[in-house]
C-alpha positions, -999 to +999 in steps of 0.1 A: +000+000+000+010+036-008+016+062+023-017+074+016-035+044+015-021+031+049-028+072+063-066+064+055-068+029+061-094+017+093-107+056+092-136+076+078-127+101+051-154+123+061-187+122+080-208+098+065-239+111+052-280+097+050-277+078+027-242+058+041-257+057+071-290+040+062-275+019+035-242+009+057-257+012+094-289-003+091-292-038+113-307-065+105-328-085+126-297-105+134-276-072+142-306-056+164-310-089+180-276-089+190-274-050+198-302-052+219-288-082+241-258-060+252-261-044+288-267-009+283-276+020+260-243+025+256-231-004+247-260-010+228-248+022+205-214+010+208-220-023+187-242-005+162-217+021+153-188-005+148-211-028+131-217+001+106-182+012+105-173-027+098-197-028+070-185+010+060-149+004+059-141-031+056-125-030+090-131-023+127-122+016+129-082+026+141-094+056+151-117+072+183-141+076+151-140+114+156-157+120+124-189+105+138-204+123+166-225+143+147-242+117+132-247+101+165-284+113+182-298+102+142-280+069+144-292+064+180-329+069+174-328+052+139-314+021+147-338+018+179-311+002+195-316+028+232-340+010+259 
């Protein structure tokens, strides 16, 4: 891999928008099954953002995925994954 390719490896070019999101960071009834049996919201949130970022990327993020927050509160209530 070129310099580049390794600097943007595991990380988000930019925030990802609607349309990523719904077509990358939608669960399945498998997914939500298994988002829902973690122990709290958080956690719950947690596994649905890297299960999107796995699907996104390829790979489980190498980064604190700072690109993201913004797109948190719409991720939360659209996956239906808080209690």
């Amino acid at each position: 891999m070129s310099g580049d390719q390794v600097s943007r490896y595991g990380r988000f070019a930019a925030e990802p928008t609607p349309g990523e999101l719904g077509r990358f960071f939608r669960l399945d009834a498998p997914g939500l099954e298994a988002a829902r049996s973690k122990r709290s919201p958080a956690n719950r949130l947690g596994f649905a953002v890297l299960w999107g970022s796995v699907r996104t990327l390829g790979v489980f993020p190498t980064e604190d995925l700072a690109v993201m927050p913004a797109r948190l509160p719409r991720l939360r209530s659209s996956r239906r994954v808080h209690p």
